[in-house]
LUMLUMNU-224717 format. One record per residue (C-alpha): residue number from 1; residue in one letter; chain; x negated, z negated, y negated. Coordinates in steps of 0.02 Angstrom, whole numbers, plus 50000, padded with zeros to 5 digits. Last residue first. Layout:
PT  NUM  A  A  X  Z  Y
...
//
This chain:
PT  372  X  A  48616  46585  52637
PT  371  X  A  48423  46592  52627
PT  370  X  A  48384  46753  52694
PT  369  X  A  48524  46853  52609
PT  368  X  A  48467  46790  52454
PT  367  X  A  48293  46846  52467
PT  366  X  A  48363  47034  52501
PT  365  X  A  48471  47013  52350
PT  364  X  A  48318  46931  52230
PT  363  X  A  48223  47119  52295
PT  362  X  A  48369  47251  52256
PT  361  X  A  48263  47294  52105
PT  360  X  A  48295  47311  51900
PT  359  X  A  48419  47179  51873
PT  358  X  A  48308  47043  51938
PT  357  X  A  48328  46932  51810
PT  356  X  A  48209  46785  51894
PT  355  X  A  48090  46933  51927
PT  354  X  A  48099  47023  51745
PT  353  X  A  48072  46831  51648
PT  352  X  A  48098  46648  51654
PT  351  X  A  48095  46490  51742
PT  350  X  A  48075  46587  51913
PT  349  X  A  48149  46477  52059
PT  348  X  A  48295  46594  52077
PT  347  X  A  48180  46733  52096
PT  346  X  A  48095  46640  52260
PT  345  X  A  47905  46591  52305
PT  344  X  A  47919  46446  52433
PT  343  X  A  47797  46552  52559
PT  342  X  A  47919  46594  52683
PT  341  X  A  48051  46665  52550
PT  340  X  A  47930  46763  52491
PT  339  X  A  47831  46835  52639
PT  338  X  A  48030  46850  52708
PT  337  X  A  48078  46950  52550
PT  336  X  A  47928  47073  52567
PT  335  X  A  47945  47128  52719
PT  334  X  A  48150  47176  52680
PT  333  X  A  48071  47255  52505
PT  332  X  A  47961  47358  52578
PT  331  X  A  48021  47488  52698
PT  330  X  A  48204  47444  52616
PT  329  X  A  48130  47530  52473
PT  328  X  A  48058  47666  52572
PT  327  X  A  48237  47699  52659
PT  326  X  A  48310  47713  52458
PT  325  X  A  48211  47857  52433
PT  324  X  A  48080  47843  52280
PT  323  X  A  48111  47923  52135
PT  322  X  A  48050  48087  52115
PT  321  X  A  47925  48133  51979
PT  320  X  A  48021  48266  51856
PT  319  X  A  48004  48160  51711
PT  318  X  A  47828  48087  51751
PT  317  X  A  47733  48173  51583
PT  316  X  A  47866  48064  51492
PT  315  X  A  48011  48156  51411
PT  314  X  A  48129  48093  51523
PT  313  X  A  48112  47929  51620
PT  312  X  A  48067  47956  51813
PT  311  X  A  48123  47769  51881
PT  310  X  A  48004  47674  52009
PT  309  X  A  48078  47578  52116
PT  308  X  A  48056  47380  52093
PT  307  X  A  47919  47270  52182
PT  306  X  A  47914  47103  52082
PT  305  X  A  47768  47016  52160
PT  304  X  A  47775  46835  52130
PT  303  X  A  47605  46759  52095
PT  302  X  A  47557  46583  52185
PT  301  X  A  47379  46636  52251
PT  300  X  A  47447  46689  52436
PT  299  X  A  47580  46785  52373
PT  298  X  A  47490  46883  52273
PT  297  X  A  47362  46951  52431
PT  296  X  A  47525  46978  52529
PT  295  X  A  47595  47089  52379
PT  294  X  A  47429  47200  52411
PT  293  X  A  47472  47190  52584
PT  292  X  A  47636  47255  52548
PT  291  X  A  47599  47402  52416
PT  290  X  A  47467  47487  52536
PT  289  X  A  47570  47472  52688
PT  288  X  A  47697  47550  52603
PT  287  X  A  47591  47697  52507
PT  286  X  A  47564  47713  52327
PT  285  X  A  47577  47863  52259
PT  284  X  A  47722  47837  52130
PT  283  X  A  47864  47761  52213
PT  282  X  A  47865  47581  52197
PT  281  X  A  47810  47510  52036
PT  280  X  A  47737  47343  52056
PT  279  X  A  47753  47231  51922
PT  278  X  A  47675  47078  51908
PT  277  X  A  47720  46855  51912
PT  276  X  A  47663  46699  51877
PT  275  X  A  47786  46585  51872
PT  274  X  A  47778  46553  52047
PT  273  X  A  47662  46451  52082
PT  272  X  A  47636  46359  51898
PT  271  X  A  47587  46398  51718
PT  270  X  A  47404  46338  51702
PT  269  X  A  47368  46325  51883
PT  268  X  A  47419  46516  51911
PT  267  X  A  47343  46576  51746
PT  266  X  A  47173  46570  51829
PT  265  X  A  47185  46657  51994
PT  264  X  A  47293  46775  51923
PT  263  X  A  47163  46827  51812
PT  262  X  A  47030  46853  51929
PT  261  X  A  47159  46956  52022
PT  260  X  A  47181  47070  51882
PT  259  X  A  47001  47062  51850
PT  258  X  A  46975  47139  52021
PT  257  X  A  47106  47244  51994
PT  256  X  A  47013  47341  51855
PT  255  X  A  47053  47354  51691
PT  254  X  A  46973  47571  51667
PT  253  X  A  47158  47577  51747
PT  252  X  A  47259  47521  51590
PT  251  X  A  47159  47687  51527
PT  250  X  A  47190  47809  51676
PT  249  X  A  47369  47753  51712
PT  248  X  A  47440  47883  51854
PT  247  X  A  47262  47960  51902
PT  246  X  A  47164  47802  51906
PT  245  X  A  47310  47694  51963
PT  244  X  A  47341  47792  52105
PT  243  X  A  47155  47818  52151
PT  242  X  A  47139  47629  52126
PT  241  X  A  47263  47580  52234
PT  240  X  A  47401  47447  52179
PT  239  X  A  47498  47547  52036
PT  238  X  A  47608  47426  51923
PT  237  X  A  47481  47308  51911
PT  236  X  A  47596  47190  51776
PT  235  X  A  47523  47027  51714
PT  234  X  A  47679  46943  51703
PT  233  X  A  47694  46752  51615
PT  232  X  A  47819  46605  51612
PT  231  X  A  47860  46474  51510
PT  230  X  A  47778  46518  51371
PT  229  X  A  47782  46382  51224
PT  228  X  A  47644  46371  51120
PT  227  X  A  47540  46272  51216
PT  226  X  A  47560  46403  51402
PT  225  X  A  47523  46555  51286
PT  224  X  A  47360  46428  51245
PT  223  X  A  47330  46367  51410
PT  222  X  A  47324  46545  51461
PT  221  X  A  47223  46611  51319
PT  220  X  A  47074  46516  51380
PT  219  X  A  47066  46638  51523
PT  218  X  A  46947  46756  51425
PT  217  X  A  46953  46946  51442
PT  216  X  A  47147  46921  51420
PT  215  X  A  47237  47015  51563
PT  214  X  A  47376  47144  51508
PT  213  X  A  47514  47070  51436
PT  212  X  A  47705  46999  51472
PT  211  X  A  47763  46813  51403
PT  210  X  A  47916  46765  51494
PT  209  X  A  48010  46630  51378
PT  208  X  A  48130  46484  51434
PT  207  X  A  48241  46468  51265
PT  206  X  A  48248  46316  51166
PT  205  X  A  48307  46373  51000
PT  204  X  A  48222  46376  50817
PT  203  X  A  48044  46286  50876
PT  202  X  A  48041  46384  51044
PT  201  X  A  48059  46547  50945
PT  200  X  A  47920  46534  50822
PT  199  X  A  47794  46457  50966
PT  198  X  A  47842  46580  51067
PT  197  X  A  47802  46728  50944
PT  196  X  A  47640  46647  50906
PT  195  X  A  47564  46647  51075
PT  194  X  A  47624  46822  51106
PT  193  X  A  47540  46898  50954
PT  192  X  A  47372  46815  51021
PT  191  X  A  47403  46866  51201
PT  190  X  A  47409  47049  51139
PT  189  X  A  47281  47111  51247
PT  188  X  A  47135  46957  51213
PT  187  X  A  46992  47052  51203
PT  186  X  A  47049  47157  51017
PT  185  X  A  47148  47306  50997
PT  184  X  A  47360  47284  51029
PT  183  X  A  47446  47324  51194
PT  182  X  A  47621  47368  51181
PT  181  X  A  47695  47217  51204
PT  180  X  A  47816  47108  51322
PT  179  X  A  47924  46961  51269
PT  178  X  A  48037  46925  51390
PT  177  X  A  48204  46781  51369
PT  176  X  A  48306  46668  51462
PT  175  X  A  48482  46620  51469
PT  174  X  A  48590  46706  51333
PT  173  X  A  48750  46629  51317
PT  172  X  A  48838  46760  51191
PT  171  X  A  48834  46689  51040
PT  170  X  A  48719  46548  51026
PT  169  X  A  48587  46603  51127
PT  168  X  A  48584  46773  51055
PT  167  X  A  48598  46702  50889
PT  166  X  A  48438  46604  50913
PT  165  X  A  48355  46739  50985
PT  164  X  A  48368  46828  50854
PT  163  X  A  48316  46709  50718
PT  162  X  A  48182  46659  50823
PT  161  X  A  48113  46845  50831
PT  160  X  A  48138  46880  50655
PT  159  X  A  48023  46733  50620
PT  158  X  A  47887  46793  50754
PT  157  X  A  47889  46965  50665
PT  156  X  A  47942  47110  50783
PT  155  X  A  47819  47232  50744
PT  154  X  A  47880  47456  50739
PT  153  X  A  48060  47449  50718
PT  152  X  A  48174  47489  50851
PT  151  X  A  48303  47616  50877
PT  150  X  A  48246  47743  50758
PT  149  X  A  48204  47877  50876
PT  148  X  A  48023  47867  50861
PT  147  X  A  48043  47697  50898
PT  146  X  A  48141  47714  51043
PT  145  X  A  48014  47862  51104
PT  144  X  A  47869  47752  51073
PT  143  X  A  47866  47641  51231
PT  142  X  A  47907  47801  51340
PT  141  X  A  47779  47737  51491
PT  140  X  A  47786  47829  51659
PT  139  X  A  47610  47916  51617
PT  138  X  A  47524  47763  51579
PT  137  X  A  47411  47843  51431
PT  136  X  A  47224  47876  51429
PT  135  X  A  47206  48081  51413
PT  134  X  A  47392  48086  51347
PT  133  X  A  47303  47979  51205
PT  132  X  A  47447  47900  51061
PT  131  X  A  47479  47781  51200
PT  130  X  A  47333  47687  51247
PT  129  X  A  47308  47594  51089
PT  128  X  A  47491  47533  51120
PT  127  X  A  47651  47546  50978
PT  126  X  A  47817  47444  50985
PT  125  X  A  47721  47288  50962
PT  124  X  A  47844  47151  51003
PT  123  X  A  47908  47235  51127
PT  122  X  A  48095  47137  51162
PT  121  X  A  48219  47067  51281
PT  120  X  A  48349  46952  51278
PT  119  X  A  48425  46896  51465
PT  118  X  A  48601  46866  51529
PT  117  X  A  48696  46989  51597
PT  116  X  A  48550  47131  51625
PT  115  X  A  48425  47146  51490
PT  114  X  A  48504  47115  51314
PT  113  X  A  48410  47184  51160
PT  112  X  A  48262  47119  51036
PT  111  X  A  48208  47178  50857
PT  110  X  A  48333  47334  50842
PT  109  X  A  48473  47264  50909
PT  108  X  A  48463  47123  50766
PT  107  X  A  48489  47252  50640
PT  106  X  A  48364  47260  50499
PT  105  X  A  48455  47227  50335
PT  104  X  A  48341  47129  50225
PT  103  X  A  48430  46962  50262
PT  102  X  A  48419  47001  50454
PT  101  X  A  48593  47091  50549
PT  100  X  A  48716  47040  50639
PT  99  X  A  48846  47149  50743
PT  98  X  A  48719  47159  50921
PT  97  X  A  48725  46958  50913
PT  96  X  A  48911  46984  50990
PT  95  X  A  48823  47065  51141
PT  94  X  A  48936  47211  51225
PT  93  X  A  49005  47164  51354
PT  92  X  A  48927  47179  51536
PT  91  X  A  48977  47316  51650
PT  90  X  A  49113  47308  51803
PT  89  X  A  49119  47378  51958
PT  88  X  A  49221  47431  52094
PT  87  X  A  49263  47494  52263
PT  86  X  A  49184  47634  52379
PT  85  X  A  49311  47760  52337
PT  84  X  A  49269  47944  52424
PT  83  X  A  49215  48086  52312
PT  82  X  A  49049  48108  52364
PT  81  X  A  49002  47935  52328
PT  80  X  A  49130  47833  52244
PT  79  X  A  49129  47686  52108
PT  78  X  A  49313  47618  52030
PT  77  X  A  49287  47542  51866
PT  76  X  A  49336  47372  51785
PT  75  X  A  49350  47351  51605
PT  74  X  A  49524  47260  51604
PT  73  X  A  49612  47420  51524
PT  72  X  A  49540  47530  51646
PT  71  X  A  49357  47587  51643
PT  70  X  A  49316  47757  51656
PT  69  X  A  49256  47825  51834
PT  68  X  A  49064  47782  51896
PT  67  X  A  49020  47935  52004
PT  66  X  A  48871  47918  52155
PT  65  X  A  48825  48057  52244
PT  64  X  A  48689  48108  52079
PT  63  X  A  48649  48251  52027
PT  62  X  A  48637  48168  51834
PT  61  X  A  48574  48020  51890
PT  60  X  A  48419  48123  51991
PT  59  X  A  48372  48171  51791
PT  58  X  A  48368  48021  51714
PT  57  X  A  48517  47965  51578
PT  56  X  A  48619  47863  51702
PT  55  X  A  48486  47735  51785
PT  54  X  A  48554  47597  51855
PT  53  X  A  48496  47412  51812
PT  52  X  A  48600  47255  51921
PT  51  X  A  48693  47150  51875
PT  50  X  A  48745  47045  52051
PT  49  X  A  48930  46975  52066
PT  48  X  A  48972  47112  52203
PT  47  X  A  48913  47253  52101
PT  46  X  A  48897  47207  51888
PT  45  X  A  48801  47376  51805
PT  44  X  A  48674  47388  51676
PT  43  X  A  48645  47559  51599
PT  42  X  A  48478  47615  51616
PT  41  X  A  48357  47759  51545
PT  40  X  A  48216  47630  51528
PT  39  X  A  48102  47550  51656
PT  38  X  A  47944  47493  51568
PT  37  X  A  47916  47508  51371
PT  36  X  A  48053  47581  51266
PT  35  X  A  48154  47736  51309
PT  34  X  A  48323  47742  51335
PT  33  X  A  48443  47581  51382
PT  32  X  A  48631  47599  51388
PT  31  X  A  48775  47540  51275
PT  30  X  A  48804  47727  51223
PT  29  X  A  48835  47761  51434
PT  28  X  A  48991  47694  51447
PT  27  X  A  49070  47809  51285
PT  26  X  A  49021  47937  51417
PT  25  X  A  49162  47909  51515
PT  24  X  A  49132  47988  51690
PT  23  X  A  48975  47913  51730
PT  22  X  A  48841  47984  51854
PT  21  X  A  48745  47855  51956
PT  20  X  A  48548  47854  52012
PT  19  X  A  48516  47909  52170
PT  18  X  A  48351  47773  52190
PT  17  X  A  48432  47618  52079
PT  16  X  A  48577  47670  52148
PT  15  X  A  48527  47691  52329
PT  14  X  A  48450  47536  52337
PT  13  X  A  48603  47448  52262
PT  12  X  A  48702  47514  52384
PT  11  X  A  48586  47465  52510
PT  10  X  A  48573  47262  52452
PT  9  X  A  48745  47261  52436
PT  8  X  A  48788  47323  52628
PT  7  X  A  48871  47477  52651
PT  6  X  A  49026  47473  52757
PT  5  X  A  49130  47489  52583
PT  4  X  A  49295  47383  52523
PT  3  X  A  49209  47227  52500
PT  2  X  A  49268  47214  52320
PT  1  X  A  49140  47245  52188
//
């Protein structure tokens, strides 16, 4: 973007990911994210050489200050806020490995997609034991809308996912990868299913992998995520308090943080300070204070807390939820920067995964900032 605005990038990009941004040419918004699991409703956006996630299909996008215009002939865009010209932006291509297709015809955009600039992502298991009950469900999750709307299929085999990734590495410079999944029956959460994925994929194309589950009732399963080729792994809280958590997430709650931070404990030596990492959803209960010494407690175990705003995706029971204001953000994420930063925990430093990418939160510009 060029520095034509008194707002600083880390703000804008606050108030995007908060405000949302409307776009003018609606062609933009087919190459855009709906549904899935975590974040969805996004269409990834380059601001001052940062990509960053916006939401455009969520209902504060779509009231939105913010207006993207159509892209001129050399993609760029001009971005205003109430009608006056901040600058511009510019949105990633569309991936080259998005026109293949497997030997029996499945797309390759339906078995993993790009994240941000640079990073493949895919759910595995497009289906949770949590989801099918509104009565146990996490109520910001829309992991089977995509597949209910035939843009995914169902299990990603670990063969289809090399051969993927592969391409994607090969075509269009794809840097790191996350494997998340819905979670699966059985005491190890889908660690199993990860563990075999990365093995598949590291043996067709070396890749740095983030492997993302709930906590494995037995800790053996780090070494062996770790074995077969995970670089990285999230364990993702995404609610800190347990009346927030109870209420928002009532079956991923009946885990309780206490084995979270058992957890943490153990995978840290296995995989590194650092390259552990959760998810903390900003904006759905939780207060400030509550979400920063919780993020003090990571810190001080080696786990990266990536704090990103919370984003109301429709046709979840949280549709109409507000997203958090941009001032709360800032509340947390300018703390939260220096705890990294002073403890030696930094995206950039991430081998793989949602922090290192940090498309979906202001929180890798704030550490930036700091160590310029």
């Amino acid at each position: 973007m060029q520095k034509t605005t008194a707002l600083p990038t880390e703000q804008l990009i606050n108030e995007l990911q908060s405000f949302g941004v409307r776009l003018v040419d609606p062609k933009v918004g087919l190459e855009s994210r709906r549904g899935g699991a975590g974040p969805s409703d996004h269409k990834a956006v380059t601001i001052d050489g940062m990509t960053v996630m916006v939401p455009v299909h969520t209902a504060p996008a779509f009231d939105s200050p913010y207006l993207i215009e159509k892209p001129d002939g050399d993609g760029r865009s001009q971005i205003s806020r109430d009608g006056t010209v901040l600058g511009e932006v510019t949105f990633p291509l569309r991936p080259r490995f998005y026109e293949r297709s497997t030997a029996d015809g499945i797309p390759y955009s339906k078995i993993a997609v790009l994240h941000g600039r640079d990073v493949l992502a895919t759910t595995i298991l497009q289906t949770c034991i949590r989801y099918q009950s509104r009565t146990k469900t996490c109520q910001f999750c829309a992991i089977g809308q995509s597949l209910a709307a035939g843009r995914t299929i169902a299990h990603k085999t670990p063969d289809q996912l090399a051969e993927v990734a592969k391409a994607a590495v090969e075509l269009d410079g794809v840097k790191h990868m996350v494997m998340t999944t819905g979670t699966p029956k059985g005491d190890d959460r889908g660690a199993s299913i990860l563990a075999d994925s990365a093995r598949a994929i590291k043996a067709a194309v070396n890749l740095p992998i983030q492997a993302q589950c709930e906590p494995p009732e037995d800790d053996v399963w780090f070494a062996r995520m770790k074995e077969a080729g995970v670089d990285a792994l999230g364990m993702h809280l995404e609610a800190v308090t347990a009346e927030i958590r109870a209420r928002i997430m009532p079956g991923k709650a009946q885990v309780s943080l206490e084995k979270y931070f058992a957890s943490f404990a153990a995978a840290v030596p296995v995989f590194g300070r650092g390259q552990v990492s959760t998810y903390i959803l900003a904006g759905l209960g939780d207060t400030r204070e509550a979400i920063l010494d919780i993020c003090e407690r990571l810190i001080a175990i080696g786990v990266y807390p990536f704090v990103v705003p919370f984003v109301p995706i429709a046709g979840t029971p949280l549709e109409s939820h507000p997203a958090p204001k941009p001032d709360f953000m800032h509340s947390i994420l300018g703390p939260l920067s220096s705890m990294l930063v002073e403890n030696g925990l930094k995206a950039a430093d991430i081998k793989a995964g949602c922090g290192k990418c940090g498309a979906c939160s202001a929180l890798s510009t704030y550490e930036r900032m700091l160590t310029r």
